[in-house]
C-alpha positions as CSV (number, residue, x, y, z in Angstrom):
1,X,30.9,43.4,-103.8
2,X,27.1,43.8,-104.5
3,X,26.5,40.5,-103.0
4,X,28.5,41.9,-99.7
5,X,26.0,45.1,-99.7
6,X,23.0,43.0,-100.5
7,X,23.8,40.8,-97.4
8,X,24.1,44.1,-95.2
9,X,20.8,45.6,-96.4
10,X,19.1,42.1,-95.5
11,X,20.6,41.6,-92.2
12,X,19.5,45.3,-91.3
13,X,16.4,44.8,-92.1
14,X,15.9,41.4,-90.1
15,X,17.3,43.7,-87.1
16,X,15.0,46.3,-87.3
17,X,12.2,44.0,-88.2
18,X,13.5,42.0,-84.8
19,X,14.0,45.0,-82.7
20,X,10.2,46.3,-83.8
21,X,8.9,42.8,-82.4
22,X,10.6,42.9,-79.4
23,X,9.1,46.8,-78.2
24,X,5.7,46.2,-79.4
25,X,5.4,42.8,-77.3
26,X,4.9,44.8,-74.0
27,X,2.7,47.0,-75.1
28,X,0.6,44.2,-75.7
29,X,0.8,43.5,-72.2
30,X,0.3,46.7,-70.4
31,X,-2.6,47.4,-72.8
32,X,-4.3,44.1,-71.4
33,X,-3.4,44.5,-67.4
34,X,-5.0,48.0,-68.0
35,X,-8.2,46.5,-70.1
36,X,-8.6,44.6,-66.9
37,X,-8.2,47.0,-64.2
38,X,-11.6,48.7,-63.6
39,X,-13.1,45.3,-62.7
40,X,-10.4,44.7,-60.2
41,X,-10.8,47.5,-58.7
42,X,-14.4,47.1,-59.0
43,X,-14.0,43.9,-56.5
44,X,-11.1,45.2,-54.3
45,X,-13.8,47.8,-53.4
46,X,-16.2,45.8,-52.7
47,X,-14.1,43.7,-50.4
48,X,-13.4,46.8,-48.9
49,X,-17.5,47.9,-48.0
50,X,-18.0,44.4,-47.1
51,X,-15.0,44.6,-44.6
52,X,-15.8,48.2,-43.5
53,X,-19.9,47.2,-42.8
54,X,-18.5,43.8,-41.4
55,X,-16.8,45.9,-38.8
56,X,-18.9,48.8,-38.2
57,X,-21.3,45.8,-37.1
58,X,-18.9,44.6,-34.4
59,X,-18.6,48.2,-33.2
60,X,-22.3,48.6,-32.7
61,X,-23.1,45.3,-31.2
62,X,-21.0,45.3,-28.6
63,X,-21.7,42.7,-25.6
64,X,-21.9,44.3,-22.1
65,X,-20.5,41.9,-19.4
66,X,-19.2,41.6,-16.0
67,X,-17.1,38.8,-13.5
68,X,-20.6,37.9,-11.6
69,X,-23.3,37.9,-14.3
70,X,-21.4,36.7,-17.4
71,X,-20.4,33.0,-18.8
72,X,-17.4,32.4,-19.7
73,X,-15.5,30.9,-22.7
74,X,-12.2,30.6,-24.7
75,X,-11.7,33.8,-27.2
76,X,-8.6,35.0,-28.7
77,X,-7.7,38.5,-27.9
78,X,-7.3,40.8,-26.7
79,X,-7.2,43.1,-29.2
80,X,-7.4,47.4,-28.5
81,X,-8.8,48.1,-32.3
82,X,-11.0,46.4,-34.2
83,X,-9.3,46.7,-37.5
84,X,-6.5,44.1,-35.7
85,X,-9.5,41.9,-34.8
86,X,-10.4,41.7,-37.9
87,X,-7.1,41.3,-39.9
88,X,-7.0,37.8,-37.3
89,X,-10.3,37.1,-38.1
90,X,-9.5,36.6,-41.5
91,X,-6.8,34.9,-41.5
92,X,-8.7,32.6,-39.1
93,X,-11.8,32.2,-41.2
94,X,-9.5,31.2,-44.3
95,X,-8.1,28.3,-42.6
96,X,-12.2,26.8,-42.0
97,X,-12.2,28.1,-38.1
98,X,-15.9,29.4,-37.3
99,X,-15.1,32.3,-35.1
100,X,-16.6,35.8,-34.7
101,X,-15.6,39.3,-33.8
102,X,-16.6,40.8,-31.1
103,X,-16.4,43.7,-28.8
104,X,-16.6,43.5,-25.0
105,X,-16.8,46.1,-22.7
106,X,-16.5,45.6,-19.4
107,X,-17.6,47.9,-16.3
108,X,-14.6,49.7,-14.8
109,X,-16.6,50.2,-11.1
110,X,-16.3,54.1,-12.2
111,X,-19.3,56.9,-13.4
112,X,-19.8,59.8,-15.5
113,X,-22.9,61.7,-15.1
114,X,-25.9,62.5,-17.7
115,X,-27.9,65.7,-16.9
116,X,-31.2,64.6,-19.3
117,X,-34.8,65.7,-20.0
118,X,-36.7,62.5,-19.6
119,X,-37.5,60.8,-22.9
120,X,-40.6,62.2,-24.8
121,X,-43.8,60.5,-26.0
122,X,-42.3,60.4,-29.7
123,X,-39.5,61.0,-32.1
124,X,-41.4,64.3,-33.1
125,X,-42.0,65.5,-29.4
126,X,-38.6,64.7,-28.7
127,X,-36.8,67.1,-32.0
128,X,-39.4,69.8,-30.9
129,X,-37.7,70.1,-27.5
130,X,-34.4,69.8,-28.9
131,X,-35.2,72.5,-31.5
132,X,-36.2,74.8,-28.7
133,X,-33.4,74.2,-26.4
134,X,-30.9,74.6,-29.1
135,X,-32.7,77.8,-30.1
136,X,-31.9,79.0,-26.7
137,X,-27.7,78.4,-27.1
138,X,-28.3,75.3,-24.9
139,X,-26.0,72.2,-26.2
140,X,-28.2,69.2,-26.3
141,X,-29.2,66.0,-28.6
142,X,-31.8,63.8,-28.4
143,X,-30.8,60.1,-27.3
144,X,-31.7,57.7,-29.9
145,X,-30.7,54.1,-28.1
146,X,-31.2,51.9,-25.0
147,X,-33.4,52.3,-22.0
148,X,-33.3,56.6,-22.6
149,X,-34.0,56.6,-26.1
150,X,-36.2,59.7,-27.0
151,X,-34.8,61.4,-24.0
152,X,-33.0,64.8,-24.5
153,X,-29.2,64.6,-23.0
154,X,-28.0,68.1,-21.8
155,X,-24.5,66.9,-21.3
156,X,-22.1,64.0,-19.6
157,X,-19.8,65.3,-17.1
158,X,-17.3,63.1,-14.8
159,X,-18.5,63.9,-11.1
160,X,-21.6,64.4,-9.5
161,X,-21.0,68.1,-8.7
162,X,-20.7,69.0,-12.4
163,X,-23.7,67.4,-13.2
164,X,-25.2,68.9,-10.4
165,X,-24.2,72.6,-11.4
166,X,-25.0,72.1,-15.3
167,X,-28.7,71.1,-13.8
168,X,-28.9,74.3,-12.0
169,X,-28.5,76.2,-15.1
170,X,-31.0,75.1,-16.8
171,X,-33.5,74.9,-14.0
172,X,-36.4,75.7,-16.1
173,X,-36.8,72.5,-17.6
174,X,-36.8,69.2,-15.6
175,X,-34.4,67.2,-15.4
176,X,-32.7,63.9,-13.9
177,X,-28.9,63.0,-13.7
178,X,-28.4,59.5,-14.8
179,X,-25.6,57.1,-13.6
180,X,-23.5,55.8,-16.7
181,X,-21.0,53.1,-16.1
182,X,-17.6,53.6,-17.6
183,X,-16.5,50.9,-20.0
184,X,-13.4,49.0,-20.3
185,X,-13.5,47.7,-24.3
186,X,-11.3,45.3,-26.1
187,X,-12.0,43.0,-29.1
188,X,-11.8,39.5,-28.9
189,X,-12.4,36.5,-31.3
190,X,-14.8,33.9,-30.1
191,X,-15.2,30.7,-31.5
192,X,-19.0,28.9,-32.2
193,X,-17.4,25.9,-30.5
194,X,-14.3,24.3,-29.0
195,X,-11.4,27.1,-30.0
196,X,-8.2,25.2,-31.8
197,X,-5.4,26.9,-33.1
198,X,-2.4,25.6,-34.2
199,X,0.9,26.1,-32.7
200,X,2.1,27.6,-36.2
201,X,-0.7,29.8,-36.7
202,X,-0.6,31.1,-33.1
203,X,3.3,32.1,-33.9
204,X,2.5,33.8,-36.7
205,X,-0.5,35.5,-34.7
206,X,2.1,36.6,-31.6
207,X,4.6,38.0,-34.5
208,X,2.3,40.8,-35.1
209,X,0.0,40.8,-32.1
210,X,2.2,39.6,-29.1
211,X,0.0,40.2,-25.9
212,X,-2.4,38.2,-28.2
213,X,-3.0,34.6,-26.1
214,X,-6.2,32.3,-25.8
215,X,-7.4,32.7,-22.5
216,X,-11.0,32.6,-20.4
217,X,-12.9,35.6,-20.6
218,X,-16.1,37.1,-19.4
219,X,-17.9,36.7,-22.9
220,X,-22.2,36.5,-22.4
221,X,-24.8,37.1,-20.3
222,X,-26.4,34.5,-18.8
């Protein structure tokens, strides 16, 4: 009989030695996924800048073309955001394809109107007009790219005749209306040479991005 209740008393504690084992094993292992976590997150992050900056440069750079005064090439595209240009681009890039991103805007044919002080003689001219105009309740910013930069924009209107009558109000500074050509954008990938994609990889492409095709475009100026 006591060798019956010795037995017992052993084989319970082997269980609950057993069953301590078994819950403290995990533990183990969500104690080292979360050791490790900060530096993960520390290069997902980074990834993510790097992919942010990567695209804000596409955004900012974009390449002005039209049918008459542009070369043409094969690209990828088109694509209506840039976030889906670059999801492509990726994927591309990780199979050894030298592409780029790139945004193209095309001239529609159509206007909008700029009423504008012409640009200053510097950057501290130019923020002393727009200082006194704004003192005055009259909506301005100073234009800080292209051809106009320094100049003082007192608005963008779509027709001549608002531009006209937005002049008129503020007839005590002078003034020009400028000519701005509407833009047509999309975002296309562009190979550094010859573009080859494979049948497979083009499937897969069209499975998320259907209107997505290789095609001629418009790409450079000459």
């Amino acid at each position: 009989m006591r060798a019956v209740v010795a037995s017992l008393v052993i084989l319970n504690i082997v269980y609950l030695l057993w069953q301590l084992h078994r819950t403290e094993f995990p533990r183990t292992e969500i104690t080292a996924t979360v050791g490790a976590s900060p530096t993960s997150t520390l290069i997902s992050e980074a990834g993510i800048d790097q992919r942010r900056a990567a695209m804000d440069k596409v955004v900012a750079n974009p390449v002005v073309v039209d049918d008459e005064g542009s070369v043409d090439c094969a690209a990828l595209g088109p694509f209506d955001d840039v976030l889906d240009g670059q999801t492509v681009l990726e994927r591309l890039v990780s199979l050894d394809l030298q592409v780029n991103l790139k945004a193209i805007d095309q001239p529609t044919g159509e206007f909008d109107f700029r009423v504008m002080i012409p640009p200053e003689p510097s950057l501290e001219e130019a923020f002393r007009m727009l200082r006194e105009l704004q003192s005055q309740g009259i909506d301005s910013y100073v234009i800080t790219r292209g051809k106009d930069a320094l100049a003082i924009s007192l608005g963008v209107f779509s027709t001549i005749e608002a531009a006209e009558a937005a002049q008129a109000e503020n007839d005590g500074y002078q003034s020009t209306i400028a000519k701005i050509p509407r833009l047509d954008r999309s975002y296309w990938i562009i190979p550094d040479g010859p573009l080859e994609i494979d049948n497979s990889v083009m499937r897969r492409i069209n499975s998320d991005f259907s209107d997505v095709e290789i095609t001629q475009i418009a790409c450079s100026d000459r």
